[in-house]
C-alpha positions as CSV (number, residue, x, y, z in Angstrom):
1,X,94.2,116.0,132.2
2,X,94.1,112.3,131.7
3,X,96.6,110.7,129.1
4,X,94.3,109.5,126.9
5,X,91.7,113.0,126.5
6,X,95.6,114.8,125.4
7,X,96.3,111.8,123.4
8,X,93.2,112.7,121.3
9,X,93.5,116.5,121.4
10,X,96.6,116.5,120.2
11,X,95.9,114.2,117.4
12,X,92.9,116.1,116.6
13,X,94.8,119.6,116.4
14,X,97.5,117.9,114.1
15,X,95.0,117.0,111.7
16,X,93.2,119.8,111.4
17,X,96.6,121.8,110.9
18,X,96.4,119.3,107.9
19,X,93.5,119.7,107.0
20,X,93.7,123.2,106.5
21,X,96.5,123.6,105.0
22,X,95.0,121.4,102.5
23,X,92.3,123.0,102.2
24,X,94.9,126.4,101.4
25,X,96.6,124.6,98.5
26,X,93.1,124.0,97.2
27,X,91.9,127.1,97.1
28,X,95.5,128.9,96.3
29,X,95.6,126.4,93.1
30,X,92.6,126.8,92.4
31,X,91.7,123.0,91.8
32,X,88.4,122.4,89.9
33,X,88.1,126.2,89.4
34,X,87.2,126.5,93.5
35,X,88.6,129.6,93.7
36,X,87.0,131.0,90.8
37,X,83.7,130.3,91.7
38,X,84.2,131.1,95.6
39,X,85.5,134.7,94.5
40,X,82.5,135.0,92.0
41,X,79.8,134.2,94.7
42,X,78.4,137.1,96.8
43,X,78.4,134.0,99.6
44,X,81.9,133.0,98.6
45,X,83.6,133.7,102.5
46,X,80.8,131.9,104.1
47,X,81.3,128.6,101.6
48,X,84.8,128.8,102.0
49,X,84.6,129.5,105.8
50,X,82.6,126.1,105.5
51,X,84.7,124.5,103.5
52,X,87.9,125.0,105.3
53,X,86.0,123.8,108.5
54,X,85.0,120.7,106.9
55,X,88.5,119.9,105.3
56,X,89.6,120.1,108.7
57,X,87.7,118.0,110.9
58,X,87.5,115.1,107.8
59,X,91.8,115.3,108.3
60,X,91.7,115.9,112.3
61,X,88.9,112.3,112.6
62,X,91.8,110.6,110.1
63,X,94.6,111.3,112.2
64,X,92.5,110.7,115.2
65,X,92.2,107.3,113.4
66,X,95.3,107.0,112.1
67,X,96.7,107.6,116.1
68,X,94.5,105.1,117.5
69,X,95.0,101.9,115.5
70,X,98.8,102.9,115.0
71,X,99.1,103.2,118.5
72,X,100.7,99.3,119.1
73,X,102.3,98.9,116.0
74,X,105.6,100.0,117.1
75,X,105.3,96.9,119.6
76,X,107.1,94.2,119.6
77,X,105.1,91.1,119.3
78,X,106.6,88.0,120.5
């Protein structure tokens, strides 16, 4: 596999980690009443199925982001 196609994969995988994790403190402190009103719908898994994917591919196109124009700065420039 080419360097750069495991550069991104990796970086995509480590964000969306993130991103769901984030997603679980959300939803486990129940932030804005989320958890509340998840439990209380009869669609509650499928929005929070959908929810959790979202959070997670928002963090996983950051860190993709974050990778890429990061890359250099640990060069030094003279």
């Amino acid at each position: 596999m080419p360097d750069i196609i495991r550069f991104v994969l990796s970086n995509a995988a480590y964000g969306f980690v993130v991103g769901l994790a984030c997603a679980g403190v959300l939803f486990f402190a129940d932030v804005g009443g989320i958890r509340s009103l998840v439990l209380a719908s009869d669609i509650g898994p499928a929005v929070f199925a959908l929810f959790t994917f979202k959070m997670g591919l928002t963090c996983a196109a950051a860190q993709i982001g974050f990778a890429c124009f990061g890359n250099g700065a640990d060069q030094d420039r003279t």
